[in-house]
C-alpha positions in Angstrom: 0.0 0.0 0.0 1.8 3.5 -0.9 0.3 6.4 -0.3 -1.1 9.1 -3.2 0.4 11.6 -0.2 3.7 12.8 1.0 3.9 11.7 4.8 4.4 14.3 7.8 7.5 12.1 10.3 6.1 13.8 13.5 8.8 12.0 15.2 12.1 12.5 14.1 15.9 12.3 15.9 19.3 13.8 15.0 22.2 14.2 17.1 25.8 14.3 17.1 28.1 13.4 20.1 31.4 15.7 18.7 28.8 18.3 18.9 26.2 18.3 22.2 26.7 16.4 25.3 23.8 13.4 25.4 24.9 11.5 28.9 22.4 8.4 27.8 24.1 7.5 24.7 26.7 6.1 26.9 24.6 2.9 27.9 23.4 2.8 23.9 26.5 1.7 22.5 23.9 0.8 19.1 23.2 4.4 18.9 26.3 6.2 20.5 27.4 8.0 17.3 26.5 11.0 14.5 22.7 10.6 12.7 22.2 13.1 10.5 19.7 14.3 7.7 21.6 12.7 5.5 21.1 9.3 7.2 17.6 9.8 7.5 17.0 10.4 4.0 18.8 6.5 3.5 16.5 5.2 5.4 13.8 6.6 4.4 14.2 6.2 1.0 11.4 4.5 0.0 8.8 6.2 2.5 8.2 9.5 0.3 8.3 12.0 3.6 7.4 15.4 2.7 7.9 17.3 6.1 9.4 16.2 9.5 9.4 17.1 13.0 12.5 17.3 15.3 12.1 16.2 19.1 14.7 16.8 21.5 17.2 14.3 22.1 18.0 14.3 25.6 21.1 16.4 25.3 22.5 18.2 28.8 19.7 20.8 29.9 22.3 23.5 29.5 22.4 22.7 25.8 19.0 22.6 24.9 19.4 25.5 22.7 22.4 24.9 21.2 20.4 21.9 20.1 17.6 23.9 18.8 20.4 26.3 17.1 22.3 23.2 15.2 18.8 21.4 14.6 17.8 25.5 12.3 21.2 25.0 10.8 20.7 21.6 9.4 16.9 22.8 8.5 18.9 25.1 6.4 20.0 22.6 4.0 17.1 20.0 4.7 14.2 21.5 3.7 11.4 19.2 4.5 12.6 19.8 8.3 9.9 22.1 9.4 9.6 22.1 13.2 11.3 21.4 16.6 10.2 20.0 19.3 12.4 21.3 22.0 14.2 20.5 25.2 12.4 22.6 28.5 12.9 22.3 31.6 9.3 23.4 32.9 9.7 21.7 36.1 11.3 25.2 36.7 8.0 26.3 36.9 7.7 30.2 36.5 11.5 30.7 35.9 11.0 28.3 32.7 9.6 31.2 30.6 13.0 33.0 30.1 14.5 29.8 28.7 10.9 29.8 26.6 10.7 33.3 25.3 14.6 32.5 24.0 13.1 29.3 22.3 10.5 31.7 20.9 12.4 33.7 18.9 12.9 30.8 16.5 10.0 30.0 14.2 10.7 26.3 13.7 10.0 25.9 17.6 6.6 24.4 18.0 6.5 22.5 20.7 8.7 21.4 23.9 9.4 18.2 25.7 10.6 17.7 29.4 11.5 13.8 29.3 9.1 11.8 31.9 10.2 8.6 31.3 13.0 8.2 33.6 11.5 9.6 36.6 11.4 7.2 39.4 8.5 9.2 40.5 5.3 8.5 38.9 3.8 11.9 40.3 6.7 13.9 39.4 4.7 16.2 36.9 2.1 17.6 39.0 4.3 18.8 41.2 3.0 22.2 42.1 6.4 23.8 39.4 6.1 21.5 36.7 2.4 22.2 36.5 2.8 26.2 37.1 5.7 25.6 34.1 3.4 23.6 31.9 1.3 26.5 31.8 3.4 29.0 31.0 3.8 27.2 26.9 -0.1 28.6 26.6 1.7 32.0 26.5 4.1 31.2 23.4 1.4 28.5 21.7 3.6 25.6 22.6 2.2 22.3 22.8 3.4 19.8 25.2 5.4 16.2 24.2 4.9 13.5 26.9 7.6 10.8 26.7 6.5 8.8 29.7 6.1 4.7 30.3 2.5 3.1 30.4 2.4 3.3 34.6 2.6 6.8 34.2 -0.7 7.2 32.2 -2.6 8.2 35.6 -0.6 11.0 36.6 0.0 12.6 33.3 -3.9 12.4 32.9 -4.4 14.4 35.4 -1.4 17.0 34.0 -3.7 17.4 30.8 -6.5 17.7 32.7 -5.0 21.1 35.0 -3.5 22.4 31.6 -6.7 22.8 29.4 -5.1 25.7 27.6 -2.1 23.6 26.8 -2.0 20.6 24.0 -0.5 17.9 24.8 1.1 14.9 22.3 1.3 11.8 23.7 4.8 9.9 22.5 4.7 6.3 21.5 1.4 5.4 22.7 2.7 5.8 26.3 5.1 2.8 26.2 2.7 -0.2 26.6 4.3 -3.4 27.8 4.0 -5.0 24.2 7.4 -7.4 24.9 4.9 -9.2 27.9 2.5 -8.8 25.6 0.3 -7.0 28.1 -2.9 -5.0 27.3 -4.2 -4.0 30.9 -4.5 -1.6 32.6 -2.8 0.2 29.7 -5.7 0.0 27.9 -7.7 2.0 30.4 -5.6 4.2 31.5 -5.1 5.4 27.5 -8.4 5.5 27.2 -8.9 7.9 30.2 -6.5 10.6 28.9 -8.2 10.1 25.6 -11.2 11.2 27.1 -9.4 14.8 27.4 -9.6 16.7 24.2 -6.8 18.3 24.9 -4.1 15.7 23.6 -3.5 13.6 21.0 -1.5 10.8 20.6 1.3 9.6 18.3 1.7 6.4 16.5 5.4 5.9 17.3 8.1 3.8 19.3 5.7 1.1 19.3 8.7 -1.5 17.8 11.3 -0.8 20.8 8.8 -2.4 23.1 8.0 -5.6 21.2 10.1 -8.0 21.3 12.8 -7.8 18.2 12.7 -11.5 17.8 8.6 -11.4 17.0 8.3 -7.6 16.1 5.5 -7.9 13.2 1.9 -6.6 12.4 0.1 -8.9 14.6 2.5 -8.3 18.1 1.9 -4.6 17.7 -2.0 -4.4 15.9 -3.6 -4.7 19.1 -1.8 -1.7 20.5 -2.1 0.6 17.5 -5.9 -0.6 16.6 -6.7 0.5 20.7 -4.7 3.8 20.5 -7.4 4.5 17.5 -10.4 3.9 18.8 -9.2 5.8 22.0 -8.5 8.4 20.4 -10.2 8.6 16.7 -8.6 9.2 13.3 -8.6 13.0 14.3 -6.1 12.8 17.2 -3.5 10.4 16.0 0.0 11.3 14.2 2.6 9.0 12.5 6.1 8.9 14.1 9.2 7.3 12.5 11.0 6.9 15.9 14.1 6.9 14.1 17.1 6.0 14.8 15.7 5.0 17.9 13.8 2.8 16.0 17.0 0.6 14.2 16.8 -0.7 17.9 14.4 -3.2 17.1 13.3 -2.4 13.1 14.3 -0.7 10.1 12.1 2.7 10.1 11.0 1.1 6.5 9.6 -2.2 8.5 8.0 -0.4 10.7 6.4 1.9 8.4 5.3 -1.5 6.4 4.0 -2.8 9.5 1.9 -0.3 10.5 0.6 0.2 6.6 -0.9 -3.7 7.0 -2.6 -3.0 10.3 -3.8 -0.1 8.5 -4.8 -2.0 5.3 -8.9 -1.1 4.5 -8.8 2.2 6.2 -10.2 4.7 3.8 -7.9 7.2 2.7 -9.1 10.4 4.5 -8.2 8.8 7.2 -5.1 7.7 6.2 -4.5 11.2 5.5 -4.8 12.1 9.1 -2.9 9.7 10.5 0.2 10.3 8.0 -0.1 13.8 7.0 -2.7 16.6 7.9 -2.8 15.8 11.6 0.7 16.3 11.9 0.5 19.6 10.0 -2.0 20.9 11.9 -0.6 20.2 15.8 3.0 21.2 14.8 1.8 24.3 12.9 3.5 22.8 9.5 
């Protein structure tokens, strides 16, 4: 199945370790070197991507925007790179809006991410200065990446619902435990923060929590078939993952996995999911 459309990669990655600090590449020995635009357009090759979106790659806080600077350089040269999702450190609460209004000043900024994921705190984003710093991206039209694990889904429901004026965009469908191949309570607990019309939720990262060994259509079509109907062809966005993604797939497999769990779906709302959505969130 190919698609009469170019697709919108809401979820892209580039980094370079002679460049920016990243302190987790050090335990990613897979991952610990340069991927560039260049790269990217190898691997995608095949996938006819018309417009990406940059998300923060867990550089040092103090760097986030020298990241943001060297992602508008290489924008410079690859066109279809048309926004950023930035680094933030909102759990600064009100002092975060400095670091904001700097982030701002460059157009391709749409959005900003304060990784959850690694928190050993499930609560840690409503505390009473991440939630105060959350609100300040209302004042610059920033929406809000959540990077967090499925046991998380609880608290960060409760973030969207004290941040009406915010949107949110749910990475990788919230980490469900795919590898136990585990549906519960995942399942409610998506479909309680889809309930929030606030948010929307990205098809992404789904292939780093199968297990490599079986990663096909059928370990990951329950997952992506209940982040649907949670959240309806309106609220959903395709994300490449990549490189995170050669981890456990080629961004080409996955992209041909999730195009036969999609196989039937009319093409307006193919369209969504792979293009106009992402457009529309991101501002693109």
């Amino acid at each position: 199945m190919n698609f009469p459309f170019p697709i919108v990669d809401a979820h892209v990655h580039f980094w370079n370790p002679a460049k920016l600090n990243y302190p987790w590449l050090a335990s990613m020995p897979a991952l610990n070197r340069a991927f560039l635009p260049e790269d990217y357009s190898l691997a995608t090759k095949s996938a006819n991507v018309g417009k990406m979106i940059f998300v923060e790659c867990g550089c040092a806080a103090a760097q986030s925007v020298d990241e943001t600077n060297w992602i508008s350089e290489l924008a410079a040269r690859e066109t279809r790179l048309k926004g950023i999702v930035a680094q933030a450190s909102v759990e600064l609460g009100a002092r975060v809006t400095g670091e904001l209004a700097t982030l701002a000043k460059n157009p391709l900024v749409k959005g900003v991410r304060r990784n959850l994921q690694g928190e050993t705190d499930p609560y840690f984003c409503l505390q009473p200065n991440f939630i105060t710093g959350v609100h300040e991206l209302a004042k610059f039209n920033f929406t809000f990446d959540l990077c967090i694990v499925h046991s998380q889904l609880p608290a960060v429901t409760q973030l969207v619902a004290r941040c009406p004026e915010v949107f949110f965009v749910l990475d990788h469908c919230a980490k469900p435990a795919i590898r136990d191949q585990k549906l519960d309570p995942w399942r409610k607990h998506l479909r309680e923060l889809a309930a929030l019309p606030n948010v929307a939720c990205k098809i992404s990262g789904l292939v780093t929590e199968a297990n490599p060994v079986r990663c096909s259509a059928p370990d990951l079509q329950p997952y992506v078939r209940h982040a649907l109907d949670c959240f309806g062809f309106d609220r959903v966005l395709f994300g490449g993952d990549w490189p995170v993604c050669n981890l456990a797939s080629s961004h080409e497999n996955w992209l041909a996995a999730l195009k036969a769990i999609l196989a039937g779906e009319p093409e307006t709302n193919l369209k969504k999911l792979f293009q106009t959505n992402g457009e529309r969130i991101y501002r693109v």
